[in-house]
N, CA, C and O atoms as a Tripos MOL2 file, in Angstrom:
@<TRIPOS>MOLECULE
protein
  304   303    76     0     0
PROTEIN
NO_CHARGES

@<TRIPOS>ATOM
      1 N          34.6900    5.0230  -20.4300 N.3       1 UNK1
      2 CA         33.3380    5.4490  -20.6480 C.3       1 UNK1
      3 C          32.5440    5.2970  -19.3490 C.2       1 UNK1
      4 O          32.6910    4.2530  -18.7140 O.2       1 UNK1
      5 N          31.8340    6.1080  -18.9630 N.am      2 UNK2
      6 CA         30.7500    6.4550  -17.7680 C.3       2 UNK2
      7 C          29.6110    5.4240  -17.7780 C.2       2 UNK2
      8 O          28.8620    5.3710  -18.7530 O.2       2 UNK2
      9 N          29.4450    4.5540  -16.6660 N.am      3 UNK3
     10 CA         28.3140    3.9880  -17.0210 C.3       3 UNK3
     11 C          26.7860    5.0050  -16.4070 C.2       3 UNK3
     12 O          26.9110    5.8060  -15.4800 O.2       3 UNK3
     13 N          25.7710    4.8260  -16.9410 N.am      4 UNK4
     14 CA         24.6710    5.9680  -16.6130 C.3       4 UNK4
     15 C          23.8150    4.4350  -16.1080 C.2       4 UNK4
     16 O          23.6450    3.3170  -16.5950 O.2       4 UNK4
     17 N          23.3820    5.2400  -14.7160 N.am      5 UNK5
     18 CA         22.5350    4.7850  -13.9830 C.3       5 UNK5
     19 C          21.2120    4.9780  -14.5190 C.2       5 UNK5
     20 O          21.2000    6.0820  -15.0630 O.2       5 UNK5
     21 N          19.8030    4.2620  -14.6400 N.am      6 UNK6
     22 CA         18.5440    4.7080  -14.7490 C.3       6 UNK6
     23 C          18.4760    4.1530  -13.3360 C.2       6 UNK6
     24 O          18.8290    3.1350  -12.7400 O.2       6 UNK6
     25 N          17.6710    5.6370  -13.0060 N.am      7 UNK7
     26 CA         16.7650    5.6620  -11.7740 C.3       7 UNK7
     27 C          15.7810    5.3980  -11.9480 C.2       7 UNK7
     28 O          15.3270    5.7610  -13.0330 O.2       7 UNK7
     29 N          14.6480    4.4390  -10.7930 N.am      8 UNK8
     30 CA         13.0520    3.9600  -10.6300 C.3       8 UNK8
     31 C          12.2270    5.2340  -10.3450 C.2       8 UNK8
     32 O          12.3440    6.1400   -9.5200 O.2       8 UNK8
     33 N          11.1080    4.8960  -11.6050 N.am      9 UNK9
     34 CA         10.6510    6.5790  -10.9050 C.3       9 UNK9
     35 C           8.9600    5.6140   -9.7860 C.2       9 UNK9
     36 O           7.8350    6.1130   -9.8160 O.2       9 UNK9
     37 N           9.2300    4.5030   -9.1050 N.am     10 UNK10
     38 CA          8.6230    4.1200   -8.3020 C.3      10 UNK10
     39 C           8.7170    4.8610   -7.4210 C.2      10 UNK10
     40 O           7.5550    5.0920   -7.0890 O.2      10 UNK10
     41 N           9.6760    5.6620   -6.5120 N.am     11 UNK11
     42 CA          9.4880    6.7290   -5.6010 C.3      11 UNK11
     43 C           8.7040    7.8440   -5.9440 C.2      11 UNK11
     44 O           8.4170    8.4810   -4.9300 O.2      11 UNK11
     45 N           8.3400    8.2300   -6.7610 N.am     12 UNK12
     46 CA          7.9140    9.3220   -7.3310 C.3      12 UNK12
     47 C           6.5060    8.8730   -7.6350 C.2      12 UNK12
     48 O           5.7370    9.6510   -7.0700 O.2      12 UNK12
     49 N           5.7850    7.8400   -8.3620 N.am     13 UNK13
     50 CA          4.9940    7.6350   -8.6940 C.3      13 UNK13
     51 C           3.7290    7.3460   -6.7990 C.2      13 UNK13
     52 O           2.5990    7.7750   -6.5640 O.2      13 UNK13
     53 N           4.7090    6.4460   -5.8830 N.am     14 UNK14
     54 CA          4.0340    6.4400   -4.8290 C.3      14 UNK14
     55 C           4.1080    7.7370   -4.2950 C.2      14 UNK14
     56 O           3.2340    7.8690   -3.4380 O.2      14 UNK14
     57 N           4.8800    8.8870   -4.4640 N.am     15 UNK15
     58 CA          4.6340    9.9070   -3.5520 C.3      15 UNK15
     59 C           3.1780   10.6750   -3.9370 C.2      15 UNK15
     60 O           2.3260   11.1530   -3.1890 O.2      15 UNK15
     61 N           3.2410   10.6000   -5.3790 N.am     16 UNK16
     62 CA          2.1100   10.8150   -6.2460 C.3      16 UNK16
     63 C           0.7690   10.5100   -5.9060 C.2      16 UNK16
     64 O          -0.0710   11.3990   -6.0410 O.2      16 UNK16
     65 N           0.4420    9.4150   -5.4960 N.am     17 UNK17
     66 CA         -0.3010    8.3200   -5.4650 C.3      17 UNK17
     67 C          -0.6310    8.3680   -4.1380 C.2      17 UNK17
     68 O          -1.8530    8.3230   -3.9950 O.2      17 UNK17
     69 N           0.1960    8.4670   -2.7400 N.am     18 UNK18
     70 CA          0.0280    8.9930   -1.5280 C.3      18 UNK18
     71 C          -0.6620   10.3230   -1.5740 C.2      18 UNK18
     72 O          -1.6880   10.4490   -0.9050 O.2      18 UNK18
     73 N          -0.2060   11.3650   -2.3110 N.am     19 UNK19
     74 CA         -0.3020   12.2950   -2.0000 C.3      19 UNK19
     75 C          -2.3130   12.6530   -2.6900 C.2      19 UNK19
     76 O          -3.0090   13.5770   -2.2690 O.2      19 UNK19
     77 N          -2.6580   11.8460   -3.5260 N.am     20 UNK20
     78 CA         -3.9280   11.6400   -4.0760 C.3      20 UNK20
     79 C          -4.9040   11.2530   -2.6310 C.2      20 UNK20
     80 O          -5.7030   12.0550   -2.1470 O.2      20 UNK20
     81 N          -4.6470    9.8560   -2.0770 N.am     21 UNK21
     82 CA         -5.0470    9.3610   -1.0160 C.3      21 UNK21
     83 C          -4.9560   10.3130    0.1930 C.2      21 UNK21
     84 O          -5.7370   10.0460    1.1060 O.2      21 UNK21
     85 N          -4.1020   11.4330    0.3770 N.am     22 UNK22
     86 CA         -4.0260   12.1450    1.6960 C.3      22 UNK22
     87 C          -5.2270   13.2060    1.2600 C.2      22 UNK22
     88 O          -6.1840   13.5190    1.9680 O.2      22 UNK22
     89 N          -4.9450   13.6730   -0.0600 N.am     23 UNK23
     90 CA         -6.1710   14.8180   -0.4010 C.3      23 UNK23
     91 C          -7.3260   14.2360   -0.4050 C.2      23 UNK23
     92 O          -8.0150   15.1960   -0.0620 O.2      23 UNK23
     93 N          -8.0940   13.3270   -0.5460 N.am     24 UNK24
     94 CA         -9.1320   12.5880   -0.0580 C.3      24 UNK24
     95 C          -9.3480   12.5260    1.6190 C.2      24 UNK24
     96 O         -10.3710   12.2110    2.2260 O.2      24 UNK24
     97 N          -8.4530   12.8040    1.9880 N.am     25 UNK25
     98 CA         -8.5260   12.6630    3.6000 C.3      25 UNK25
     99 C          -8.8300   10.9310    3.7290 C.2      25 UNK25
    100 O          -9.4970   10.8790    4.7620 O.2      25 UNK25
    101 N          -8.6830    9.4610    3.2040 N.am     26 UNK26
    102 CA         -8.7200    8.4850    3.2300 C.3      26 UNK26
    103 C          -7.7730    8.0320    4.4350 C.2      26 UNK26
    104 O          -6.6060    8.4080    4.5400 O.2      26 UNK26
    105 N          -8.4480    7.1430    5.3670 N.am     27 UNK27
    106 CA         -7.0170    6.6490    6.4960 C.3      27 UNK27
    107 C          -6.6720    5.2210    5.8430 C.2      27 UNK27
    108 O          -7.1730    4.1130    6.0350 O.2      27 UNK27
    109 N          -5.5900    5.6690    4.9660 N.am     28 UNK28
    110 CA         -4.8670    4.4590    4.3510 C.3      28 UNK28
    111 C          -3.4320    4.1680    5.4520 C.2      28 UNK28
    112 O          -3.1130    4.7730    6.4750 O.2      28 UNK28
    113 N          -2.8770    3.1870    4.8690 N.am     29 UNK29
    114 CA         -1.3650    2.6720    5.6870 C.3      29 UNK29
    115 C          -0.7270    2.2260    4.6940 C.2      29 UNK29
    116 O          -1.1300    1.4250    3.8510 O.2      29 UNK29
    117 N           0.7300    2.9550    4.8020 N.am     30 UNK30
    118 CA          2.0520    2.3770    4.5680 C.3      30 UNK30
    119 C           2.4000    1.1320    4.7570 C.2      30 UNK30
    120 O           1.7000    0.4370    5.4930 O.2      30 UNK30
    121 N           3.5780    0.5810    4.1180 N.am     31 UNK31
    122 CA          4.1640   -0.9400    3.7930 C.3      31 UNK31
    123 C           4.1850   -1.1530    4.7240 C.2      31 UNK31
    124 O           3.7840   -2.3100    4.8520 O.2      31 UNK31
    125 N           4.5660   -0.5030    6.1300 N.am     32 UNK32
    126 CA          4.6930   -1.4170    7.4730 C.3      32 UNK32
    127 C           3.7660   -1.3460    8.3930 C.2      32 UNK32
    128 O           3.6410   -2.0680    9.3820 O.2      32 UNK32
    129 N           2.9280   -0.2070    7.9540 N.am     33 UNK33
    130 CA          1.5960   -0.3600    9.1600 C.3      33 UNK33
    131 C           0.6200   -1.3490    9.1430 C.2      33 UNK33
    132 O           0.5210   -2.1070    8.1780 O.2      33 UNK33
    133 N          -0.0780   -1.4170   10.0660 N.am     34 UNK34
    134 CA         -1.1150   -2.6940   10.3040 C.3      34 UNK34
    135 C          -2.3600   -2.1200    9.9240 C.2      34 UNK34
    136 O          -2.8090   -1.1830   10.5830 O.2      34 UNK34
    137 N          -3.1860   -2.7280    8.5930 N.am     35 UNK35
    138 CA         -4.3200   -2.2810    8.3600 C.3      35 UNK35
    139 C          -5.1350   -2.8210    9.2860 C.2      35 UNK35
    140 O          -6.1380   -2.1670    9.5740 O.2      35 UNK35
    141 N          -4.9390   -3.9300    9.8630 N.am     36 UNK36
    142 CA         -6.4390   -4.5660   10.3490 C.3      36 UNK36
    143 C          -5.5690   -6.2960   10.7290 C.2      36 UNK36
    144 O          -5.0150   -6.7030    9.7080 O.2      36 UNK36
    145 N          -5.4140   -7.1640   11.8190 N.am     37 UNK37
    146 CA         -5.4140   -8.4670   12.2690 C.3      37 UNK37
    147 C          -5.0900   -9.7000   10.8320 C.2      37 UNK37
    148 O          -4.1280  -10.4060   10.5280 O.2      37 UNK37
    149 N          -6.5740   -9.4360   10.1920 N.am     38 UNK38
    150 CA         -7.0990  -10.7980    9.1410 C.3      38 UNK38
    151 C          -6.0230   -9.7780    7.8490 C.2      38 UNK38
    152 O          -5.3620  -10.7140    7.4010 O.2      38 UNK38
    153 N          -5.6860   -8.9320    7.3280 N.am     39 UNK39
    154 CA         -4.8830   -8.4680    6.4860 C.3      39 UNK39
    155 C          -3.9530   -8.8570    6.5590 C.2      39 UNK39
    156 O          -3.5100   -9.8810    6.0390 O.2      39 UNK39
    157 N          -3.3890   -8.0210    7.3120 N.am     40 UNK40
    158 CA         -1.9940   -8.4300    8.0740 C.3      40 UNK40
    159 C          -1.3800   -9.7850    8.1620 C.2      40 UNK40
    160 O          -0.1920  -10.0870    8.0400 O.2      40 UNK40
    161 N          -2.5010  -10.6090    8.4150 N.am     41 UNK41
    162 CA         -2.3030  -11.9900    8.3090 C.3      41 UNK41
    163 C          -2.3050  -12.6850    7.1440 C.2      41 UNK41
    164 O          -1.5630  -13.6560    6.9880 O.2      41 UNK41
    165 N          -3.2030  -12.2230    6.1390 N.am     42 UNK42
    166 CA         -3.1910  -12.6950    5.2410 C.3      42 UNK42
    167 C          -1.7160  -12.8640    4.3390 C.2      42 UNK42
    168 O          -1.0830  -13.8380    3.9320 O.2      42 UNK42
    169 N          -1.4890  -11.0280    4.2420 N.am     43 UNK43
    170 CA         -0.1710  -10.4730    3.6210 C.3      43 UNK43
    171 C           0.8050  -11.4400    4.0210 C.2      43 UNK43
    172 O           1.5580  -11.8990    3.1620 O.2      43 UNK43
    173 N           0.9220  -11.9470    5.6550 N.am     44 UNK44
    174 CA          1.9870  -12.4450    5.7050 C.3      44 UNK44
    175 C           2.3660  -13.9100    5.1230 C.2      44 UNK44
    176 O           3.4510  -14.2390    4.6460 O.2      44 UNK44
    177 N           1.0920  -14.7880    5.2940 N.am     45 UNK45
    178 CA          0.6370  -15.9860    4.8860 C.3      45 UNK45
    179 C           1.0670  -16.4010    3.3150 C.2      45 UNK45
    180 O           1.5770  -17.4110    2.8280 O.2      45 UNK45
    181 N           0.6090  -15.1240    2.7670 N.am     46 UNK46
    182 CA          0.7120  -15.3920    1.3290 C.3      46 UNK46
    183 C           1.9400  -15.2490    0.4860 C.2      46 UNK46
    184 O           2.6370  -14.2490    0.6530 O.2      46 UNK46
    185 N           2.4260  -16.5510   -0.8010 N.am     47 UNK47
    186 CA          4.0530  -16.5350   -0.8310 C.3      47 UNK47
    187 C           4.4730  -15.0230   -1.3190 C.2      47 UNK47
    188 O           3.6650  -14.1700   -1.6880 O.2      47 UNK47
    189 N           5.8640  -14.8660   -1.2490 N.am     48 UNK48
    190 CA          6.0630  -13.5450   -1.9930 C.3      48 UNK48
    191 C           6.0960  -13.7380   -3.4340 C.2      48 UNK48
    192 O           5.7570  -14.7750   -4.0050 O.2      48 UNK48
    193 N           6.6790  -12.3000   -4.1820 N.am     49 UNK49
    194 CA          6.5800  -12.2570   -5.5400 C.3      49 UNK49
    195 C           7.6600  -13.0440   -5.9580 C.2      49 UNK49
    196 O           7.6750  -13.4900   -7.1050 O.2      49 UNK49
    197 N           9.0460  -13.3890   -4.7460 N.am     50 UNK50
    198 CA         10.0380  -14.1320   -5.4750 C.3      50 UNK50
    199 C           9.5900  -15.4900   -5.0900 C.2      50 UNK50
    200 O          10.6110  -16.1240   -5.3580 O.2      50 UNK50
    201 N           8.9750  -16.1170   -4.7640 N.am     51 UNK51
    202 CA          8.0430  -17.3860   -4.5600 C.3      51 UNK51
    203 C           8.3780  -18.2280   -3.2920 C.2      51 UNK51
    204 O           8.4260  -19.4490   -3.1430 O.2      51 UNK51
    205 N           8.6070  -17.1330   -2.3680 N.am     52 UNK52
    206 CA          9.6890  -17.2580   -1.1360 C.3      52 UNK52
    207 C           7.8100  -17.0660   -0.5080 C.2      52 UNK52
    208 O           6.7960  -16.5570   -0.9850 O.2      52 UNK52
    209 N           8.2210  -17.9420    1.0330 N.am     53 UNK53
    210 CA          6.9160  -17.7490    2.2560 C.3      53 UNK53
    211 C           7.3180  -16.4120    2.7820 C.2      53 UNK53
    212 O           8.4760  -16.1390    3.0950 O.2      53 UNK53
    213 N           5.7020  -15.1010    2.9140 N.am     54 UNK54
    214 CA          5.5210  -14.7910    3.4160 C.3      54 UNK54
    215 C           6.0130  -13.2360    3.4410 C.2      54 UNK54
    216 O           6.8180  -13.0520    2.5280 O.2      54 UNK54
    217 N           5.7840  -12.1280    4.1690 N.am     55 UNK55
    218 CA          6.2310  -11.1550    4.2560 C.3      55 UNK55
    219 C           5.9080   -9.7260    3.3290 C.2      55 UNK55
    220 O           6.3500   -8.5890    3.4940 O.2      55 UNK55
    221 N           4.8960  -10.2930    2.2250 N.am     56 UNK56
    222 CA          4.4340   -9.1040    1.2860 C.3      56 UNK56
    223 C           3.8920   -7.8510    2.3340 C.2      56 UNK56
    224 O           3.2110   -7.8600    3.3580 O.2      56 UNK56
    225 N           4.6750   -6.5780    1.3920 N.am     57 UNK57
    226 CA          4.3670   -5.6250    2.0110 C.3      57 UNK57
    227 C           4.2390   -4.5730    0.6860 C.2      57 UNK57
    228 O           5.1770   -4.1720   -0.0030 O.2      57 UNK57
    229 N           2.8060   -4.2450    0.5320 N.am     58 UNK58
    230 CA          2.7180   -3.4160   -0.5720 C.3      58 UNK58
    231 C           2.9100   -2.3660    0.0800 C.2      58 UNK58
    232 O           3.1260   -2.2360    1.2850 O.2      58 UNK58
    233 N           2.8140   -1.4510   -0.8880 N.am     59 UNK59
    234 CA          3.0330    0.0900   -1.1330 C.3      59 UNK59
    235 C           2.0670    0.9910    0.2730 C.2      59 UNK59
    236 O           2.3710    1.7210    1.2170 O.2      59 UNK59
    237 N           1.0360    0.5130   -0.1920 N.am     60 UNK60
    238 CA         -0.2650    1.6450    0.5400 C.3      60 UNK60
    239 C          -1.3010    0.0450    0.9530 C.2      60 UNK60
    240 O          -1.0540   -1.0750    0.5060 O.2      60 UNK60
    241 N          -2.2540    0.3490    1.7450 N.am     61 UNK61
    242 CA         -3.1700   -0.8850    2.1170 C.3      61 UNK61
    243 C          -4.6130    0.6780    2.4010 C.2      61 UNK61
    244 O          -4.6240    1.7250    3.0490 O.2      61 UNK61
    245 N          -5.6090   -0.0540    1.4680 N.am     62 UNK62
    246 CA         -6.9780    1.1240    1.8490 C.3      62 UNK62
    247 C          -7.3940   -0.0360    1.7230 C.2      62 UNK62
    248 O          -6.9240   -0.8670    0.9460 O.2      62 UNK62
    249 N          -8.6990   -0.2660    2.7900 N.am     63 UNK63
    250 CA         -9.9590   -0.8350    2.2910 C.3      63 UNK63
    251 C         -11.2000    0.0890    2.3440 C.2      63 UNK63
    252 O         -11.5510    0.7450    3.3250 O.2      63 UNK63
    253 N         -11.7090    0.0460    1.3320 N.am     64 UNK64
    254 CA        -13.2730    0.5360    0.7120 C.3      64 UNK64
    255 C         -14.0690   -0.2360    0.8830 C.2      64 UNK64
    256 O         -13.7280   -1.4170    0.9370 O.2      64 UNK64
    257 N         -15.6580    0.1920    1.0600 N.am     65 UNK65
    258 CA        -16.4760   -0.6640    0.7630 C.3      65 UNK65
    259 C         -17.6750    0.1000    0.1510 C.2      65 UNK65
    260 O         -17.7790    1.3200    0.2790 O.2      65 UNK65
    261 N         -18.6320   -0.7000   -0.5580 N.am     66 UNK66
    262 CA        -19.4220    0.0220   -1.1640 C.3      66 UNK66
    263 C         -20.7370    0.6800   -0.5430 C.2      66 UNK66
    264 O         -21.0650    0.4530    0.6220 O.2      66 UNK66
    265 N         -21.4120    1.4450   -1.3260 N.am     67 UNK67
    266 CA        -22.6050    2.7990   -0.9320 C.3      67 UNK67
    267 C         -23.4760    2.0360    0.4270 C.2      67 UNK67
    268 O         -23.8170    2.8100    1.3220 O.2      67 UNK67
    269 N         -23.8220    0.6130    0.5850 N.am     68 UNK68
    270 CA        -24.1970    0.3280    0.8740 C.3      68 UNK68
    271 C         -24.2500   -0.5660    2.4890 C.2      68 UNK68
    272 O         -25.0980   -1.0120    3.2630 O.2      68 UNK68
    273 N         -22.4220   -0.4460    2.3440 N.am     69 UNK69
    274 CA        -22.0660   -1.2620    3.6590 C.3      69 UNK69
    275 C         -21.5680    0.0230    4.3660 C.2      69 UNK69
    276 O         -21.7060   -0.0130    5.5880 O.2      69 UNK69
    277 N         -21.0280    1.1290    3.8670 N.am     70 UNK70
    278 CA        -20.9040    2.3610    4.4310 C.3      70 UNK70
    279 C         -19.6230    2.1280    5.1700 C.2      70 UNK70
    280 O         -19.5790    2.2370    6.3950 O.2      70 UNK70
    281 N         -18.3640    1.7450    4.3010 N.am     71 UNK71
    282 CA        -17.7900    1.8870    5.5040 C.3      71 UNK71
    283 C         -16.3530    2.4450    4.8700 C.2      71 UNK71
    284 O         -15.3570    1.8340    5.2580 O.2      71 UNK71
    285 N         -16.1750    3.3700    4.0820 N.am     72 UNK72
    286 CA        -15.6290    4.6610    3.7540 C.3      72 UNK72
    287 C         -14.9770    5.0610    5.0750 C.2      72 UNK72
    288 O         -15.6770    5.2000    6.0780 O.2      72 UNK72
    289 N         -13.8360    5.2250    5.1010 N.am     73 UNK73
    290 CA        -12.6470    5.1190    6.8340 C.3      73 UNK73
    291 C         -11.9830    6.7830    6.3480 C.2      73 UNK73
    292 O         -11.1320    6.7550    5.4590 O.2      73 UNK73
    293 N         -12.3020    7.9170    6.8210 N.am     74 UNK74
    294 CA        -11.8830    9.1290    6.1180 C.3      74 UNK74
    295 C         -11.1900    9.5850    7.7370 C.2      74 UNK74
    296 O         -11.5270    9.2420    8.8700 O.2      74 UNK74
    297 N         -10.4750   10.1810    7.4160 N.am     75 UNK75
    298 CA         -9.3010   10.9130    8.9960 C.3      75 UNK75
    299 C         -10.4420   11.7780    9.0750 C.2      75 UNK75
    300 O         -11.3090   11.8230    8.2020 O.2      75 UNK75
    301 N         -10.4410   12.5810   10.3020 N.am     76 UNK76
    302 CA        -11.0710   13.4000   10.7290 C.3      76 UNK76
    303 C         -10.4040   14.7290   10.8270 C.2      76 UNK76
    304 O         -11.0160   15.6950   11.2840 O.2      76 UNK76
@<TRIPOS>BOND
     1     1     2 1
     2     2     3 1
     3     3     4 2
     4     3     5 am
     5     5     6 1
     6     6     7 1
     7     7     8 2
     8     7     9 am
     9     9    10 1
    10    10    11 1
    11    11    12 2
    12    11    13 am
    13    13    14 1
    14    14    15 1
    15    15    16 2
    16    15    17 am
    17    17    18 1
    18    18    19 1
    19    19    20 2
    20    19    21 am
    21    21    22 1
    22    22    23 1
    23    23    24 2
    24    23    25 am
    25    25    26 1
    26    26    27 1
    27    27    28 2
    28    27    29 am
    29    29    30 1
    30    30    31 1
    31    31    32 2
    32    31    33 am
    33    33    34 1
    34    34    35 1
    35    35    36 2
    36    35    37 am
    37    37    38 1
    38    38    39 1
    39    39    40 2
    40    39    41 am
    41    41    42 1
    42    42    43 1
    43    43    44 2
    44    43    45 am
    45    45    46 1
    46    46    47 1
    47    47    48 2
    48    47    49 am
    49    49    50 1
    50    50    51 1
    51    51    52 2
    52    51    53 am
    53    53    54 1
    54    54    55 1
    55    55    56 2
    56    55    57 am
    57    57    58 1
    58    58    59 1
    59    59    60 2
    60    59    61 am
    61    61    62 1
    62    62    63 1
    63    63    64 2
    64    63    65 am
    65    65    66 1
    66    66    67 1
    67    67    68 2
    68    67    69 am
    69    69    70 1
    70    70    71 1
    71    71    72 2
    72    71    73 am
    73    73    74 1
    74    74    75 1
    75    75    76 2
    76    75    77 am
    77    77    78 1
    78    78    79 1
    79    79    80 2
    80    79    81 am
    81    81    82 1
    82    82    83 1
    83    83    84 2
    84    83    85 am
    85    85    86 1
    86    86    87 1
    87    87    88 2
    88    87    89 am
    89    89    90 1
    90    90    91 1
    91    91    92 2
    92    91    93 am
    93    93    94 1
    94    94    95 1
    95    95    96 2
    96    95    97 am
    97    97    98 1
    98    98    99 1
    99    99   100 2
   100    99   101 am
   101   101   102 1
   102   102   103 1
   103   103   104 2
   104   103   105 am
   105   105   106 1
   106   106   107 1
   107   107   108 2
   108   107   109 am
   109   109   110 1
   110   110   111 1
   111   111   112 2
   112   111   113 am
   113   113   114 1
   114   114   115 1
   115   115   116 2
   116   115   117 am
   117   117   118 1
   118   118   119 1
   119   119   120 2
   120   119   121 am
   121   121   122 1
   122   122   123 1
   123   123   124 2
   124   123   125 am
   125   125   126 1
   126   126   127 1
   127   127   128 2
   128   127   129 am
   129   129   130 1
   130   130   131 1
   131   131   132 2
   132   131   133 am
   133   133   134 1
   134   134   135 1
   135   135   136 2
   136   135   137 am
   137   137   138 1
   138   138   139 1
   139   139   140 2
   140   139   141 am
   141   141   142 1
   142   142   143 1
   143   143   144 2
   144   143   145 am
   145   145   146 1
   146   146   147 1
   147   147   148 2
   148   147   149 am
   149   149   150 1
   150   150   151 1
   151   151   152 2
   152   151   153 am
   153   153   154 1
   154   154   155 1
   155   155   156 2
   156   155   157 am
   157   157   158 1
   158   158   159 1
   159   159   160 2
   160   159   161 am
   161   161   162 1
   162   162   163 1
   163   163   164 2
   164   163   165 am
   165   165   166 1
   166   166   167 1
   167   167   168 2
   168   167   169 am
   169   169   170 1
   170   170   171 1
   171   171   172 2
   172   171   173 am
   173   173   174 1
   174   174   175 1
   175   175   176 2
   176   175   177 am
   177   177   178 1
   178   178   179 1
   179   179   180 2
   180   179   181 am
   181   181   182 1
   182   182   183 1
   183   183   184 2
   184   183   185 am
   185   185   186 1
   186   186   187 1
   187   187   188 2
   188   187   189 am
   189   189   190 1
   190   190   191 1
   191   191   192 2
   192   191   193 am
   193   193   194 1
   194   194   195 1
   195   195   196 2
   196   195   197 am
   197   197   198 1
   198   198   199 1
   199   199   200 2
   200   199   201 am
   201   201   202 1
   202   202   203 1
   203   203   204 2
   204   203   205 am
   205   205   206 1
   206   206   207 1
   207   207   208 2
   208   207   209 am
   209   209   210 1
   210   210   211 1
   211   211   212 2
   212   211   213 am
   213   213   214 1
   214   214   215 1
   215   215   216 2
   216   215   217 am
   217   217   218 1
   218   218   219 1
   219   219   220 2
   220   219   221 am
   221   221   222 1
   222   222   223 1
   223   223   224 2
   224   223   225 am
   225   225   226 1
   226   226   227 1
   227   227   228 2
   228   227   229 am
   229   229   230 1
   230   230   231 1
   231   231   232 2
   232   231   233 am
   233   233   234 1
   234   234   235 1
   235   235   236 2
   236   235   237 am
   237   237   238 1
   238   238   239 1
   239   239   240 2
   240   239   241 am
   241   241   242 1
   242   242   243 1
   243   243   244 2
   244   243   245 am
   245   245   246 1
   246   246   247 1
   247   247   248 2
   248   247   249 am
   249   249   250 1
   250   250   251 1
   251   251   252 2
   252   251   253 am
   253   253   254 1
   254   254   255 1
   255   255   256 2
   256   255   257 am
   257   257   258 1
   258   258   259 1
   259   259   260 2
   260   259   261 am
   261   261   262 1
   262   262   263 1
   263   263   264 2
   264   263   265 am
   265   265   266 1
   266   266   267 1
   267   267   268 2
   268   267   269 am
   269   269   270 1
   270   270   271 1
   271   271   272 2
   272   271   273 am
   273   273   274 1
   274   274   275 1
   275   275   276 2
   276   275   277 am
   277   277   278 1
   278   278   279 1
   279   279   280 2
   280   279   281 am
   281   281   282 1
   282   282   283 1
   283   283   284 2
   284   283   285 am
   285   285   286 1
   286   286   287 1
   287   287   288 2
   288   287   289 am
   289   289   290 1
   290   290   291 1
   291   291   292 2
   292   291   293 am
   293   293   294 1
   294   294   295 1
   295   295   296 2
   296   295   297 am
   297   297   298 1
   298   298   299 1
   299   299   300 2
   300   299   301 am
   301   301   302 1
   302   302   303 1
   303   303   304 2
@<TRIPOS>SUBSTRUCTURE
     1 UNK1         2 RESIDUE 1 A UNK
     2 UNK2         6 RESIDUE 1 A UNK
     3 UNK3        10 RESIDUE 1 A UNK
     4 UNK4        14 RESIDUE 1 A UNK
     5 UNK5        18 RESIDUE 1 A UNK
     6 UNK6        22 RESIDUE 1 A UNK
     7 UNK7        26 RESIDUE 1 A UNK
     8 UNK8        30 RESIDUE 1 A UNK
     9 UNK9        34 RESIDUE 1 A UNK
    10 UNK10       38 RESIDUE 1 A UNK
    11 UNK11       42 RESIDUE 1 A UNK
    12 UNK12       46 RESIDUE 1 A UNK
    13 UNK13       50 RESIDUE 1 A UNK
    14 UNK14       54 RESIDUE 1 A UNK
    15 UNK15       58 RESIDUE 1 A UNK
    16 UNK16       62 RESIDUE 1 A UNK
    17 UNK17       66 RESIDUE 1 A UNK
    18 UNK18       70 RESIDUE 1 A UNK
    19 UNK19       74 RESIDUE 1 A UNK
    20 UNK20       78 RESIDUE 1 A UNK
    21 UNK21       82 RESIDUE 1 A UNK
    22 UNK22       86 RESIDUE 1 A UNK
    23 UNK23       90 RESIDUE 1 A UNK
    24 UNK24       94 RESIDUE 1 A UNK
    25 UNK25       98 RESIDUE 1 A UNK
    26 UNK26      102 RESIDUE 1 A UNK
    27 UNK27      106 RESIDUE 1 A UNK
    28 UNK28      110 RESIDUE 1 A UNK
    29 UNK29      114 RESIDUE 1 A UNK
    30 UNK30      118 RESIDUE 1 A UNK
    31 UNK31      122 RESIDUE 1 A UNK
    32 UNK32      126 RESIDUE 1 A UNK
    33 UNK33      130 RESIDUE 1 A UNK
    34 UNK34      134 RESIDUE 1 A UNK
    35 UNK35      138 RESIDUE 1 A UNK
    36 UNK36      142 RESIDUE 1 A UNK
    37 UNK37      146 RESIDUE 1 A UNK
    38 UNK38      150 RESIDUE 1 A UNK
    39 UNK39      154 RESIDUE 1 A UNK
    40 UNK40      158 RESIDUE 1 A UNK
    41 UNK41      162 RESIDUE 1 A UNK
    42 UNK42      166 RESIDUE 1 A UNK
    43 UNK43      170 RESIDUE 1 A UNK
    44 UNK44      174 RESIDUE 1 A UNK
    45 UNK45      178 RESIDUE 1 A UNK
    46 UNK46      182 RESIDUE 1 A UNK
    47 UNK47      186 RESIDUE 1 A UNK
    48 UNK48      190 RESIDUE 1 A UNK
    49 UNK49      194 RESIDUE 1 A UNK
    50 UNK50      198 RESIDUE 1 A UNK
    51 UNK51      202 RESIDUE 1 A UNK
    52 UNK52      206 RESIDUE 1 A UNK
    53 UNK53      210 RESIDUE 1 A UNK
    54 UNK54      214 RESIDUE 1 A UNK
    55 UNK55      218 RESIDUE 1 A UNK
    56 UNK56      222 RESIDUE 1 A UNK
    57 UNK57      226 RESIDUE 1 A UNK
    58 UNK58      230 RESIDUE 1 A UNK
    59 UNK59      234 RESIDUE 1 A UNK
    60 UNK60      238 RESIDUE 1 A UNK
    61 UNK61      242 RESIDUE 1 A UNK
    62 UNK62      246 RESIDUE 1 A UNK
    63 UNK63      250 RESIDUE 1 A UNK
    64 UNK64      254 RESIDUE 1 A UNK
    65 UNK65      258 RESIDUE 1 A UNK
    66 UNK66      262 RESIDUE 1 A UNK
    67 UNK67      266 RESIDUE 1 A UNK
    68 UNK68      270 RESIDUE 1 A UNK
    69 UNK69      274 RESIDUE 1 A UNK
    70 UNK70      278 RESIDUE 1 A UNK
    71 UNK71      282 RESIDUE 1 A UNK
    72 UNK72      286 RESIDUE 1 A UNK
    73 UNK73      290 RESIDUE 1 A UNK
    74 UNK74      294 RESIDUE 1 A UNK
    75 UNK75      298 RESIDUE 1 A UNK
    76 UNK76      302 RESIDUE 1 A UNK
């Protein structure tokens, strides 16, 4: 008997999800780019999900801020 693989539809859902953030024209970053020094640092600082030091690397990294601090980061 064949064993059947299930595939993650996590590839699919971030291409999705990227592809939302690019039509916004938003300058977001990928798992390995550097949003910003104090991020970067943080991410690394903080334990991982297997409760291991260090190295989190999510999916996408945007920071927003609100109507008032104005600081909405859009590509040109």
């Amino acid at each position: 008997m064949a064993k059947t693989t299930i595939q993650s539809v996590e590839p699919n859902i971030a291409d999705l999800a990227n592809g939302w953030l690019k039509s916004y024209r938003l300058d977001y970053k990928l798992e390995q780019e550097s949003l910003n020094a104090e991020i970067d640092q943080a991410l690394n600082d903080y334990a991982s999900k297997n409760g291991g030091v260090g190295g989190n690397r999510p999916d996408a990294k945007l920071l927003l801020c609100d109507k008032n601090l104005v600081a909405y980061r859009r590509k040109k």
